[in-house]
N, C-alpha and C positions, 0 to 999 in steps of 0.2 A: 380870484382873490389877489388883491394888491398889498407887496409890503412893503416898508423903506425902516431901514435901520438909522437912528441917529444916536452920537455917544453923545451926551450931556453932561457926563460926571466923569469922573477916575474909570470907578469899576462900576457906572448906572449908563443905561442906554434905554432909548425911546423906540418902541416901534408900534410903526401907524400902521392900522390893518384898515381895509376896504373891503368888504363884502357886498359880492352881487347884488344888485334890486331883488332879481329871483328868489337867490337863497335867503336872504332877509324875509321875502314875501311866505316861504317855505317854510323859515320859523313861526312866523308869526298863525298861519294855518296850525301849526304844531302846539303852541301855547292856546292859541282858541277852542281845540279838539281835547286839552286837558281842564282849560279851565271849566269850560261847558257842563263838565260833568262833577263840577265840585259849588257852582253856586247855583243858589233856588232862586229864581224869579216869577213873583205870580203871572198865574195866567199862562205861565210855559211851563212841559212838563221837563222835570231834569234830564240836561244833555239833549235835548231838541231846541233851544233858544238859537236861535237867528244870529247869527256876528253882528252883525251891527246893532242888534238891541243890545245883545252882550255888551259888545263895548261900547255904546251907549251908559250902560249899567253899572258898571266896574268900572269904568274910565281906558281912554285911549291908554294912559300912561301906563295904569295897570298890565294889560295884555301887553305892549312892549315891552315891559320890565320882564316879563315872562321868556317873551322869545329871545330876549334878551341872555338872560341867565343860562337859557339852552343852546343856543346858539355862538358866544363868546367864548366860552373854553374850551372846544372845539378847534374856534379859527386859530386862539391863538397859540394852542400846542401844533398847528399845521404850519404859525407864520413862525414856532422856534425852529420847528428842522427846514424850514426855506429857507431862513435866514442863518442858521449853523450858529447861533447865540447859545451859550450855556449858561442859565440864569442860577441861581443857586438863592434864592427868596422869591416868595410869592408877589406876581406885579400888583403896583396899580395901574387900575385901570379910570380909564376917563372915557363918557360913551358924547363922540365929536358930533354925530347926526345918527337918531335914530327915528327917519319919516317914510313912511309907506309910499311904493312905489320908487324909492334912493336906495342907493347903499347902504350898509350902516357903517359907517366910521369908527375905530374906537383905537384907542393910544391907551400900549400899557407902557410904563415903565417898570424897571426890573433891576437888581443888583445882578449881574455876571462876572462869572470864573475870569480872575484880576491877571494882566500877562505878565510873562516875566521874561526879565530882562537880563539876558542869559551873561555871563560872561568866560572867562577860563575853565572849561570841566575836564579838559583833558590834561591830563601831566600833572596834578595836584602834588603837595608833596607831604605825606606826611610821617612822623616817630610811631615804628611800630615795630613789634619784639615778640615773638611767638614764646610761650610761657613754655618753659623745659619741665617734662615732671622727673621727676628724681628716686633713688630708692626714698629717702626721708618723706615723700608725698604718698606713697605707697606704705610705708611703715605709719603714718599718720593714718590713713584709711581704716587699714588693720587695726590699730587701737581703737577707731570711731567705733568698728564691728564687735569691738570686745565690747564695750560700753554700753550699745543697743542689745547685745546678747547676754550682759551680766543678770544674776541672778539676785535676788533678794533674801538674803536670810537673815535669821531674828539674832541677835548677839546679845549672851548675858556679862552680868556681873564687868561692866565698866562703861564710862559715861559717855555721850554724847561727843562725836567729834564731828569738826568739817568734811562731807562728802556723806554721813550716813544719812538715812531717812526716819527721824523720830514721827512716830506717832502718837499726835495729842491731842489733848482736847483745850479748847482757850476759848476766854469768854473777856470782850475788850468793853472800856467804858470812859466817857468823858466828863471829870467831874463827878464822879457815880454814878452815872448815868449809862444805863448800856446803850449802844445805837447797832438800828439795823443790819448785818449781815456780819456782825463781830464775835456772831458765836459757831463753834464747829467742833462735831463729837467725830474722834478716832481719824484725823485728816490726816493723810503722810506729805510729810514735807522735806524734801531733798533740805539739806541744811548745804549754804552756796549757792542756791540758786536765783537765789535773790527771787522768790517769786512774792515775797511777803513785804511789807513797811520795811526800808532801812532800817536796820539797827537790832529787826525784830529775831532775824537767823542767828546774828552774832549770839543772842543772851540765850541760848536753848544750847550752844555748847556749854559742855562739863557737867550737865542735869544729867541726873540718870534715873532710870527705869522708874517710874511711880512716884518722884518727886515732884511738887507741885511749886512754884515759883509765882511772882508778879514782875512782870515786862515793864518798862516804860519808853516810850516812843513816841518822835513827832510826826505826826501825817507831813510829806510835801504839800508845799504851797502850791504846786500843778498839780495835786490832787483831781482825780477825776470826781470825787463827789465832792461842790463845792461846800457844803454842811461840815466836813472834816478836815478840807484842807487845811492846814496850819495848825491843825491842833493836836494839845498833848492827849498821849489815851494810856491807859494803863492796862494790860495783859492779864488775865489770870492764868496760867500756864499748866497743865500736869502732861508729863511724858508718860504714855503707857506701854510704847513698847518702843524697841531701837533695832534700825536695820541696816547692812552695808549690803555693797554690791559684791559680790565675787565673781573675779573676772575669770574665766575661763585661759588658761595657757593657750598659747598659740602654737599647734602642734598639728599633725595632722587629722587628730579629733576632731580640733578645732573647725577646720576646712571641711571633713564630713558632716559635721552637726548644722554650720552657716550654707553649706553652699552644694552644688553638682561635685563637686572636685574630689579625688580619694588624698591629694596631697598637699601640704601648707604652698608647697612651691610651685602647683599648678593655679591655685588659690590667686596667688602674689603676680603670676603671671597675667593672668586672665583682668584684675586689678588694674595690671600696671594698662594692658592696652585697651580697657576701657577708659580711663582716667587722660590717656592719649589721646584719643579720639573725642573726648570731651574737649578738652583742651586745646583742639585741633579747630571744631565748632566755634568755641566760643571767641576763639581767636580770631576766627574771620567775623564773626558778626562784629566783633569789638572793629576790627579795620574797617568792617563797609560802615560803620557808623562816624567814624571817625575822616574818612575820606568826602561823604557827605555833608559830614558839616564843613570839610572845610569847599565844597564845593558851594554850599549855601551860600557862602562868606563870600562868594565873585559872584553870586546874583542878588538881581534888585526885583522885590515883590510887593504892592502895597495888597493886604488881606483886608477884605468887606468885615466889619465887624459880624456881620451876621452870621460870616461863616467859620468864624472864633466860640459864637455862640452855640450856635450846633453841634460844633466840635463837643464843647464842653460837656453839655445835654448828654451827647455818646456816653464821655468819658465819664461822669458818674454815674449812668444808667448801667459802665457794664461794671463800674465798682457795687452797687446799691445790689446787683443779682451777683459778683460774687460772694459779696457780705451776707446773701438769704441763705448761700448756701452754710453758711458757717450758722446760722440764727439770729442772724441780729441784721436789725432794719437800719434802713439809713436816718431814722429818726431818732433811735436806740444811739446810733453810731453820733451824731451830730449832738447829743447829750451828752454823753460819755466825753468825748471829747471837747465839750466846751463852745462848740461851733454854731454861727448858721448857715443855712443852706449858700447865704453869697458871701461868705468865706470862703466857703469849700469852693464855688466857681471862680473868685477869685486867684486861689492856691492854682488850678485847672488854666485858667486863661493864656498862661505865659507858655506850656508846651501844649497847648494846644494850636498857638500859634505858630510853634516852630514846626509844629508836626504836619499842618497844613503847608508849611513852606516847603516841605523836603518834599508834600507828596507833589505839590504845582509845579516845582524846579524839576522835578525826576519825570514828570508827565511831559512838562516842555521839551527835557535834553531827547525824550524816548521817540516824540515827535521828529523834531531836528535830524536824528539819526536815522529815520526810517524805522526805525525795529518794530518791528510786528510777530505773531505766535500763527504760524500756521493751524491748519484743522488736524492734521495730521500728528502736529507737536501736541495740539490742544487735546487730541486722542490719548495720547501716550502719557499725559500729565493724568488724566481723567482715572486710566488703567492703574496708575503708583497710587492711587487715594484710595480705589477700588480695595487694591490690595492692602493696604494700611488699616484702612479701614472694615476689613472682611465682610466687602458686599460683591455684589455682579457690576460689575461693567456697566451694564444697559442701564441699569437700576437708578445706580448714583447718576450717571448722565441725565435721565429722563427727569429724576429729582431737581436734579438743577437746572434742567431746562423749566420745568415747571414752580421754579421758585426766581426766573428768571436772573441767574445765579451764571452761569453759562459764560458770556460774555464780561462779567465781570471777571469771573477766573482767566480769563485769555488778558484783559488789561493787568491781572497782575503778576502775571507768568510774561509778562514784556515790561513792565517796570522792574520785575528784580532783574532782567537781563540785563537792562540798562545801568541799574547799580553793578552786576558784575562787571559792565563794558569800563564803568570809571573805575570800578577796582582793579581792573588789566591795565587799565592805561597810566594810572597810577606811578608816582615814585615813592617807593619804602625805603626808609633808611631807618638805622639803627637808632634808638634814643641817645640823648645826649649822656656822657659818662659824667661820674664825679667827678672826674680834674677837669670837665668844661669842655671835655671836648667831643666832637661830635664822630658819631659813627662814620662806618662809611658807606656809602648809598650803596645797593645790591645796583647788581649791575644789571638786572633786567628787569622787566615788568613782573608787578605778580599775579599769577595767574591762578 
């Protein structure tokens, strides 16, 4: 087999494939030996017909079109890895000469992985500040714990304030007119929480216990049901019963009821260094994000629209299955919100085109630098998931060999290296202060 590569566009190339007389001869045997046995010709009994009456009968063209179909996608996933092409869209094809006893000739072209045009990756410079946590972050926490741990109890004899939870029953109407889903028996509703119509929390304070009330409220205008948007509705309101939270002290009760710990101080400890260690996390991802982009910002990449496209596809397919898991479809969801579907790709378009840029710039620099994952590395990665995930070793590997998963995991256990190589090489200097003036650069790389 014969190939030649031609670029004809930006990110589109041509390539001519030639296939042996033989092997064409080879298909064409192969489409005769199938079609034989799917048409009826009198006089012959099915699948003993003669080739040449066959194609007499069905036409020459037919039976090439056959060996054709079998035979072309074959060569030309043979002529992408001769030629080292990475196409990222299905070619067209064009069939140049397809005659018995010839080659057969055929030109795909293809959209291919766009290069990039590397520039400055090493020595970047950018404002970065590891977040200090504090006693006051740690005393914040602890009150978060109170909060999720408070209790509900019934309060008599005084009315409604900010923070309790009345429970009522309300029945809403527009006009007099009730509409769909504006009545509810015995609902508790955190009063502050704003989970109801503006305006509607505020008028349920100072009501007490068994008193019955009329609300009035205007829907917003971004109203998810457009039926109600803008309009006024009227409440019918009764409280049937009132409830606050009670916070539990913070003692070391407290620490034995929430947590392992027999003490508040062991409690506050254990807090403080995991809140560090968060902290710690999140602060390097915020740097490798921020050193990337500004590494983006010295390279030059033009992206195939198609592979923007794709992108996108992803990106609401793996929104659409997080959203099943919650129950709501992306049909549900694209209602609700007023949307159509090329909105939503639209919204999608613009980081997914960034996100294909960070991965072609970081696939380039990983190139360029040699970095590669050995079998050995690739072992000992495989071992930490194993264990993460509490499987066997062999198990998860064989899994991913047979999901052909494998090899992907080795390309991106060498592309985050390559992000940590720019995040070593890196310059961190302090952010700028309020009087304008600037930190002063750490004196070393960070590592």
């Amino acid at each position: 087999m014969k190939t030649n590569v031609a670029k004809i566009e930006k990110n589109k190339v041509e390539v001519e494939v030639e296939l042996e007389a033989e092997k064409f001869a080879e298909s064409i045997d192969k489409a005769y030996r199938k079609l034989v046995k799917q048409v009826n010709i009198p006089g012959f009994r099915k699948g003993r017909v003669p080739k040449q009456v066959l194609t007499s009968y069905i036409g020459k063209e037919s039976l090439y079109s056959e060996a054709i179909e079998q035979v072309v996608p074959q060569a030309y996933y043979e002529a992408v890895k001769e030629t080292q092409i990475e196409p990222v869209d299905q070619p067209e094809l064009d069939i140049v000469q397809a005659e018995e006893n010839k080659p057969l000739i055929f030109k795909a072209k293809v959209v291919v992985k766009p290069e990039v045009e590397l520039g400055e990756y090493k020595g970047v410079t950018v404002e970065h500040k590891e977040e200090e946590i504090t006693s006051e972050d740690v005393d914040n926490y602890l009150k978060s714990m109170q909060e999720r741990h408070a209790r509900l109890i019934t309060v008599e004899n005084r009315a409604v304030e900010n923070g309790d939870t009345a429970v009522i029953d309300f029945e809403g109407s527009i006009d007099g007119e009730p509409f769909p889903g504006g009545k509810g028996e015995n609902y508790s509703l955190e009063i502050g929480s704003r989970s109801f119509i503006p305006g509607f929390e505020e008028q349920i304070v100072g009501m007490q216990k068994g008193e019955e009330k009329e609300i009035q409220v205007t829907f917003p205008e971004e109203y998810h049901q457009e039926n109600l948007a803008g309009k006024d509705a009227t409440f019918k309101v009764k409280v049937n019963e009132i409830k606050t939270k009670e916070i539990l002290p913070l003692d070391d009760e407290f620490a034995k009821d929430v947590s392992e710990f027999e003490t508040l101080e062991e409690l506050r400890e254990d807090i403080e260094k995991k809140l560090k260690e968060r902290a710690k996390q999140e602060s390097a991802r915020v740097l490798k994000n921020k050193v990337l982009e500004k590494v983006k910002e010295n390279c030059e990449v033009e992206i195939p629209d198609v592979m923007v496209e794709r992108r996108v596809d992803a990106l609401i397919q793996d929104m659409e299955q997080r959203m099943l898991t919650q129950g709501i479809t992306l049909e549900k969801y694209l209602e609700i919100t007023n949307h159509t579907l090329e909105d939503l790709r639209k919204e999608y378009r613009d980081n997914a085109r960034e996100s294909i840029k960070a991965d072609l710039v970081l696939e380039a620099i990983c190139k360029k630098e040699g970095i590669e994952v050995s079998d050995e590395e690739l072992e000992k990665e495989i071992e930490k998931m194993a264990e993460a995930y509490n499987q066997e070793k062999d198990k998860l590997k064989t899994m991913l060999q047979m999901q052909g998963n494998l090899e992907s995991l080795r390309e991106s256990l060498a592309i985050e290296r390559t992000l940590d190589l720019l995040v070593k090489e890196s310059n961190v200097v302090e952010p700028k202060k309020d009087d304008g003036q600037e930190g002063e650069e750490k004196g070393e790389s960070v590592s």
